[in-house]
N, C-alpha and C positions, 0 to 999 in steps of 0.2 A: 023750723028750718026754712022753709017753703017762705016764710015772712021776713025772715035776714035776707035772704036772695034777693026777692022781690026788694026791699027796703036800699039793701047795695046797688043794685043794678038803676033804680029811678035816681039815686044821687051821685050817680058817675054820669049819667044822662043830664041832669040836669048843672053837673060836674064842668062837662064836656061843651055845656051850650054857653058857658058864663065863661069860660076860658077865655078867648080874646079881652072882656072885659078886666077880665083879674088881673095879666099879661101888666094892662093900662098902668094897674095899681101898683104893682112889682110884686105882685106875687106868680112865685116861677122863677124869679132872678136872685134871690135869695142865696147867700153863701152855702153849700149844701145841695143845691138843685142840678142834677145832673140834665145836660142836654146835649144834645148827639143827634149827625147825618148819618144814616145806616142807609145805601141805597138810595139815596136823593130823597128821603123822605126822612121829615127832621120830628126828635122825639124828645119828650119830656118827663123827666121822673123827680119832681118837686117832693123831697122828701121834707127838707126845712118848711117849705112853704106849708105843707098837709101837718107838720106837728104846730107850726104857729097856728093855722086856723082850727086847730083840733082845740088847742088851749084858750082860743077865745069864743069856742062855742061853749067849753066846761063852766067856762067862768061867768060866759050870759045866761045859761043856764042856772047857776048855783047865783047868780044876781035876781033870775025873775019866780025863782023859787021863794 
């Protein structure tokens, strides 16, 4: 349990540092991607963008297998 925690929290960290860079890419703008002012601070819940890059980690994955 203690090693999912840890595992989740270093790639939300490391998530969170590559963001502007993804932004770049268009990941985040994605049809699907919800974004919102709440209080002058602007938020993002990339759900499309988090299931495409979910599907092209399975599939490099299942490629360098």
């Amino acid at each position: 349990m203690l090693r999912w925690v840890l595992t989740i929290f270093i790639a939300l960290v490391i998530f969170s540092a590559a963001w502007p860079w993804l932004e770049k890419l268009g990941i985040g703008r994605l049809p699907g991607d919800l974004r919102f002012t709440l209080f002058g601070r602007k938020f993002s819940l990339p759900f499309a963008s988090t299931l495409l890059l979910s599907a092209a980690v399975v599939v490099l994955g299942k490629l360098l297998r």
